[in-house]
C-alpha positions as CSV (number, residue, x, y, z in Angstrom):
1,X,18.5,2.1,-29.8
2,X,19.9,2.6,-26.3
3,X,17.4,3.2,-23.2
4,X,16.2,7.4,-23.0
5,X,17.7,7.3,-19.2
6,X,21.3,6.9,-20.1
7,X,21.8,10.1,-21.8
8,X,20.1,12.1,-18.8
9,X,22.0,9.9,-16.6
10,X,25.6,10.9,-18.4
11,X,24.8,14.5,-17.8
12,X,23.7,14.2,-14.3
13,X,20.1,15.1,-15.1
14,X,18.9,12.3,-13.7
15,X,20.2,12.6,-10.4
16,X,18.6,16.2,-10.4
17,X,15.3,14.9,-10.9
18,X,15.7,12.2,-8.4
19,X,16.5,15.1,-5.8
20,X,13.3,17.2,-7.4
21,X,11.0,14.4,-6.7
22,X,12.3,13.3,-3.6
23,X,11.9,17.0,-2.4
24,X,7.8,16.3,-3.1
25,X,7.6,13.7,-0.3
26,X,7.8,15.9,2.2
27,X,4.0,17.0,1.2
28,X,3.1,14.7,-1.4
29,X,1.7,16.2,-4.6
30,X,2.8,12.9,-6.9
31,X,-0.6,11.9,-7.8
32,X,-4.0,14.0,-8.4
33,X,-4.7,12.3,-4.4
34,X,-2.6,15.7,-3.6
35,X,-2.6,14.0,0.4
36,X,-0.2,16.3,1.6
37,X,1.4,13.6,3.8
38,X,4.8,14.2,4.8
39,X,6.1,10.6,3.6
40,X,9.9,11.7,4.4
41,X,8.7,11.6,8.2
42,X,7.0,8.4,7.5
43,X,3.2,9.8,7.1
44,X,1.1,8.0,4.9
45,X,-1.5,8.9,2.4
46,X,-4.1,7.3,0.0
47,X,-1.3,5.0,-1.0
48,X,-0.3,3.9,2.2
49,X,3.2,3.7,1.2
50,X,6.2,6.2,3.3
51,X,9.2,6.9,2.4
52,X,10.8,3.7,0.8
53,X,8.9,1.9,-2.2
54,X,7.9,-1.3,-1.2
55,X,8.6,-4.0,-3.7
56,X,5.9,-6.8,-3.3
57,X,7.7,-9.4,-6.0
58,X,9.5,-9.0,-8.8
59,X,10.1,-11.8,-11.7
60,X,10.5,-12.0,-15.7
61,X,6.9,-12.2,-16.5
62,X,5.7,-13.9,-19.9
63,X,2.0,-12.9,-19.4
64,X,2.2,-9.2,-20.5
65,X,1.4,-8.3,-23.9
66,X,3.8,-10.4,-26.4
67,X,5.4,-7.0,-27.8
68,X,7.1,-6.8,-23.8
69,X,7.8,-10.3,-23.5
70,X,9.8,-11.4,-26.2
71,X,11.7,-14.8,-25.8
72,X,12.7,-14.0,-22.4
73,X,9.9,-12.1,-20.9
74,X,9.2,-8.8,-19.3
75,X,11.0,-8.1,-15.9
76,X,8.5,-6.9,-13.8
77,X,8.7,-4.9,-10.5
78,X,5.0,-5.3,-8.4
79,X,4.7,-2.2,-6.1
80,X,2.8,-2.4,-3.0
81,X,0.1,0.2,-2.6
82,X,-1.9,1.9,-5.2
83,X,-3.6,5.8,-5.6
84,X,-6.9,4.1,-6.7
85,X,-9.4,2.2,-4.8
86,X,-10.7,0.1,-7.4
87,X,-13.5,-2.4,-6.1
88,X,-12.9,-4.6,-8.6
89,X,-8.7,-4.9,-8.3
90,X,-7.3,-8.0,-9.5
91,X,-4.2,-7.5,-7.7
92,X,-6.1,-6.6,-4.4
93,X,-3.6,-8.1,-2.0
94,X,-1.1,-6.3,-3.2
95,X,-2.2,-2.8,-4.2
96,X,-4.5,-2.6,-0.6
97,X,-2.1,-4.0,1.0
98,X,1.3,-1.9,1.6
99,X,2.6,-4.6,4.2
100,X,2.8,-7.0,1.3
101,X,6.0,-6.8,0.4
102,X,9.4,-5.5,1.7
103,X,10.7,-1.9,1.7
104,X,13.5,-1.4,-0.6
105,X,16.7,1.6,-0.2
106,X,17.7,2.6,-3.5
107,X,20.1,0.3,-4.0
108,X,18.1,-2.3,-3.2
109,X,15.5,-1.0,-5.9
110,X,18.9,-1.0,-8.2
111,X,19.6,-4.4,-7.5
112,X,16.1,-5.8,-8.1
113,X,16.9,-4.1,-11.9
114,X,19.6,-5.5,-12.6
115,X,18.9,-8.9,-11.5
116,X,16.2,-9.1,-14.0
117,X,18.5,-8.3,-16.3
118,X,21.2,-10.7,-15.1
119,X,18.0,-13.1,-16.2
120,X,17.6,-11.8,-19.6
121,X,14.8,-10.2,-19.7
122,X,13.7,-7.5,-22.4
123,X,12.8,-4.5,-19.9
124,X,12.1,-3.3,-16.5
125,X,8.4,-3.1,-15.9
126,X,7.1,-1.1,-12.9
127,X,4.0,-2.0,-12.0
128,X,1.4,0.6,-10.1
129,X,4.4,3.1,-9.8
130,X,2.5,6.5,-9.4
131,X,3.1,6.9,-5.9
132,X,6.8,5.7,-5.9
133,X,8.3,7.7,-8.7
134,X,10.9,9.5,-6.4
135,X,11.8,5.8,-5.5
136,X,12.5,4.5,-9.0
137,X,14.3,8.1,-10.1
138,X,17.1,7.6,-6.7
139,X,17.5,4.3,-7.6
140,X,18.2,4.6,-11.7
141,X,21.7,6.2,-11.2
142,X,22.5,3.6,-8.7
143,X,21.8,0.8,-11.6
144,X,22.9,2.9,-14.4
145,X,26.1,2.7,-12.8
146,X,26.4,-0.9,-12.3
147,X,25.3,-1.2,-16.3
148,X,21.6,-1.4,-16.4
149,X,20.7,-1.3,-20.2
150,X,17.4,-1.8,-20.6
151,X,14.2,-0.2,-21.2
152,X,12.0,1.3,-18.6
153,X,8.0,0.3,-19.0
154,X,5.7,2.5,-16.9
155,X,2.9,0.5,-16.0
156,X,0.3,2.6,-14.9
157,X,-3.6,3.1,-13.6
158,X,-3.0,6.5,-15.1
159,X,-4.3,8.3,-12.3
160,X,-1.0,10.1,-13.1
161,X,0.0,14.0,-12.6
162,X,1.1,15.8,-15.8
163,X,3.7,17.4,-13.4
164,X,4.9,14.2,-12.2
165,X,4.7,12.8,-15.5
166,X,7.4,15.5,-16.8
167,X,9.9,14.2,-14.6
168,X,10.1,11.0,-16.4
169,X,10.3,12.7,-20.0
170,X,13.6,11.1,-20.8
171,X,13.6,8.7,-18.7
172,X,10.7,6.1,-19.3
173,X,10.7,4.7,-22.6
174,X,7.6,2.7,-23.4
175,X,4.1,4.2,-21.5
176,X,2.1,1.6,-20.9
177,X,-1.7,3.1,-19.5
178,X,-4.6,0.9,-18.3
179,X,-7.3,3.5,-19.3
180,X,-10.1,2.6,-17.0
181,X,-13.7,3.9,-17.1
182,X,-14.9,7.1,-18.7
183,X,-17.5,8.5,-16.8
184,X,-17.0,11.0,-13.4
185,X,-19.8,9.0,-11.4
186,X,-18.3,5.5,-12.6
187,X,-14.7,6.7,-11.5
188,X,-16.0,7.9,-8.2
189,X,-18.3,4.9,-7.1
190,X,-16.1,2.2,-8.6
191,X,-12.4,3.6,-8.5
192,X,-12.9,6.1,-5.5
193,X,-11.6,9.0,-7.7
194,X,-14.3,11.3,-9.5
195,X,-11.7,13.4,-11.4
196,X,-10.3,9.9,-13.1
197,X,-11.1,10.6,-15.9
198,X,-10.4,14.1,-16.8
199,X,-6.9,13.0,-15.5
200,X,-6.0,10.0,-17.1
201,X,-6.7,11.8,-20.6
202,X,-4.4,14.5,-19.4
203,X,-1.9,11.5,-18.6
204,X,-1.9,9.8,-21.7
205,X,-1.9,13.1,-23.9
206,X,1.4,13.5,-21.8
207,X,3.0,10.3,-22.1
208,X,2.2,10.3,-26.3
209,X,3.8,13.4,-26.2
210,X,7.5,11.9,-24.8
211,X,7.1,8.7,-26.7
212,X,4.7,9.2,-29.2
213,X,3.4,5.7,-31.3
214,X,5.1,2.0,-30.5
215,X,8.3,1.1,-31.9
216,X,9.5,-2.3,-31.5
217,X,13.0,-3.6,-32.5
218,X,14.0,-6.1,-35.2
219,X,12.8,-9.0,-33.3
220,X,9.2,-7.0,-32.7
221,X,10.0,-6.0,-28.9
222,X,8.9,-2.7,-27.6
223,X,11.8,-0.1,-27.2
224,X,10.0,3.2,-27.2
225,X,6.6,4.1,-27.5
226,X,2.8,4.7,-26.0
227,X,0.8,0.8,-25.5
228,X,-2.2,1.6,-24.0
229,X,-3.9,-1.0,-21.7
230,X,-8.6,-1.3,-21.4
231,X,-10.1,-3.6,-19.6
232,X,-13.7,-3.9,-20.8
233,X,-16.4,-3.8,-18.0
234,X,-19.8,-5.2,-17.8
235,X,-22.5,-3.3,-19.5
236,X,-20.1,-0.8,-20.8
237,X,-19.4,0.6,-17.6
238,X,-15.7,1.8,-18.7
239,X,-16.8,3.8,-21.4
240,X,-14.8,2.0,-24.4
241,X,-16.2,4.1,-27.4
242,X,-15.5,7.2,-25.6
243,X,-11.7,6.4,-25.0
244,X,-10.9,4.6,-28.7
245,X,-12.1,8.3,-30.1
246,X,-9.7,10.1,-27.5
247,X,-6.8,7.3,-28.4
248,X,-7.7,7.8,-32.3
249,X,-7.5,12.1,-31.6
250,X,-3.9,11.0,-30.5
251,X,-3.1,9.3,-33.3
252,X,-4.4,6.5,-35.4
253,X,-2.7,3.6,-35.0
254,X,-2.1,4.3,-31.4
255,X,-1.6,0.7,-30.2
256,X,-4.1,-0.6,-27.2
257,X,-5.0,-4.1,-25.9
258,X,-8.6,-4.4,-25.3
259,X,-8.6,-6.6,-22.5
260,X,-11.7,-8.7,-22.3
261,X,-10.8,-11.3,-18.9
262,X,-12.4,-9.1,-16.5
263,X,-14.3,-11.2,-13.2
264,X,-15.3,-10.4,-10.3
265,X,-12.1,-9.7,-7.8
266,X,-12.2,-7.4,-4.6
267,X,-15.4,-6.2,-3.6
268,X,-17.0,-6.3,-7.1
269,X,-19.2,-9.6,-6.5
270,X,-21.2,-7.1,-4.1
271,X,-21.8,-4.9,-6.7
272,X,-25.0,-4.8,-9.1
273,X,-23.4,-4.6,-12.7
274,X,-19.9,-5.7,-11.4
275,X,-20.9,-9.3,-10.1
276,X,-20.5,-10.6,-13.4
277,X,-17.8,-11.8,-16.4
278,X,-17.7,-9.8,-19.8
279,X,-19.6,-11.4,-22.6
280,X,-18.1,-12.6,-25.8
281,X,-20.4,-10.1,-27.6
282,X,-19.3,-7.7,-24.9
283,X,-15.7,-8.5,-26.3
284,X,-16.1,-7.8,-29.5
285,X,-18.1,-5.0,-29.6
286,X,-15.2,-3.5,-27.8
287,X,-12.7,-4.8,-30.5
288,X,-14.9,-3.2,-32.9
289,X,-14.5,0.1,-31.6
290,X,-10.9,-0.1,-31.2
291,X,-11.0,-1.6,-35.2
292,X,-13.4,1.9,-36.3
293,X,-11.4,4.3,-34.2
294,X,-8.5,3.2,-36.7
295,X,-6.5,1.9,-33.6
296,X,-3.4,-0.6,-34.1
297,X,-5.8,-3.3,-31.4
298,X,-3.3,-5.9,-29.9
299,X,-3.7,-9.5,-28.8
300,X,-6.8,-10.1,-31.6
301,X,-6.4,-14.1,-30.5
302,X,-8.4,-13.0,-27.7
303,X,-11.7,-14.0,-29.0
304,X,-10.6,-17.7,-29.2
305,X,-9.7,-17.4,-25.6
306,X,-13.0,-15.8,-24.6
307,X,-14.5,-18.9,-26.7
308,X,-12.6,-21.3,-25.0
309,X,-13.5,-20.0,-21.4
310,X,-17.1,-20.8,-22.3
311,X,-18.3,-17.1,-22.8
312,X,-21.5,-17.1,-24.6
313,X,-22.5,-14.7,-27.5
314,X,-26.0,-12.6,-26.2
């Protein structure tokens, strides 16, 4: 099964909707943010990101889901900047921080590709890419060219535009969503976007639509196919029932990783509700939902690991 981008890429498809989404930056319209900065002049918006993407690290990562790792791990790209203002970011000194990493040119985005896949790894894995989609459609040609062959994760917040979205039909193979919190007044106090979750659903109705359920190859490695990411919150605060009914109205069997090692990061020890770990029992009332809704739930070892971090059962 060869990568989606190659064919769009042989009929110069690509390169037209590089040019499309580059055109965009002049007033940016990428994310649901709609800032309207001119990023081509070197205005910033939510984001805080300009013209060139800014690649804070990049590495073959083995502590993604095991489907993306493989033998020889998941080649991951870490963005600077984000279009969410999550108080409770794990990755806070990089997605606040746009300075905290180095811009990259095209071809410099090109080579970071292909020297993951000099190293082996499975696929390419952009992480927080919403707001540098232009950046990664320039640079595909560029690394197409010099042979890239391997398939494109999306790693998202999934505070994602449909119209955005539709430029990377064809291009992005596996989806891979964090579907956050469910409720309008949970996005806007603890994710600084009220219309979160109207838009992520949109989103991820989108992305099932180009690459509808998981597929994996013979050695069980995602090549095409939705994943969806939820990290459960203290006292239900993300809304978990809510979203494994939508994921089940998808599909069943609609894969998702209920993520259960949420702690306090960012501003969330501040924060009434936030200041604390998940339970155990918050865990697996989680799972449970996933297991009802008819969902194909990843990772189900993570129980033991909840056990072994001391997590009690209340």
């Amino acid at each position: 099964m060869f990568p989606a981008y190659l064919a769009l890429h042989r009929s110069g498809e690509l390169a037209e909707r590089a040019r499309r989404a580059v055109e965009r930056l002049a007033s940016c319209d990428l994310c649901p943010r709609l800032c309207g900065a001119d990023r081509t002049a070197g205005q910033v918006g939510f984001c805080g990101v300009g013209r060139k993407a800014v690649v804070a690290a990049f590495n073959p990562h083995f502590g993604e889901e095991a489907v993306l790792v493989g033998e020889r791990g998941s080649g991951t790209v870490f963005f600077a900047g984000c279009n969410l203002g999550c108080v409770f970011c794990q990755n806070h000194d990089i997605s606040h921080e746009p300075d905290a990493g180095l811009p990259a040119t095209p071809a410099e985005l090109a080579g970071v590709m292909l020297e993951l896949q000099k190293q082996g790894c499975h696929n390419i894995n952009f992480v927080t890419p919403s707001h540098v989609v232009p950046q990664i459609l320039e640079a595909l040609p560029i690394a197409a060219d010099h042979g890239l062959r391997l398939p494109l994760v999306y790693n998202t917040g999934a505070y994602d535009t449909v119209e955005t979205l539709e430029l990377l039909d064809g291009v992005i193979d596996v989806y891979m969503p964090d579907v956050k919190v469910w409720s309008r007044h949970v996005a806007g106090e603890f994710l600084l976007a009220e219309d979160y979750p109207e838009r992520a659903r949109a989103a991820v109705r989108e992305m099932f639509r180009q690459v509808g359920r998981l597929a994996t190859d013979s050695d069980g490695v995602a090549m095409r196919g939705l994943l969806v990411r939820h990290l459960v919150l203290p006292d239900d605060l993300a809304g978990t029932k809510d979203w494994m009914r939508f994921l089940s109205g998808l599909s069943p069997g609609v894969h998702v990783n209920i993520m259960g090692q949420y702690r306090p990061c960012g501003r969330a020890g501040e924060i009434s509700g936030l200041d604390r770990i998940v339970t155990r029992c918050e865990y697996l009332r989680a799972v449970e939902a996933a297991k009802l809704a008819k969902l194909a739930c990843l990772d189900p070892d993570c129980v033991d690991t909840l056990e072994k971090m001391g997590r009690k059962l209340h």
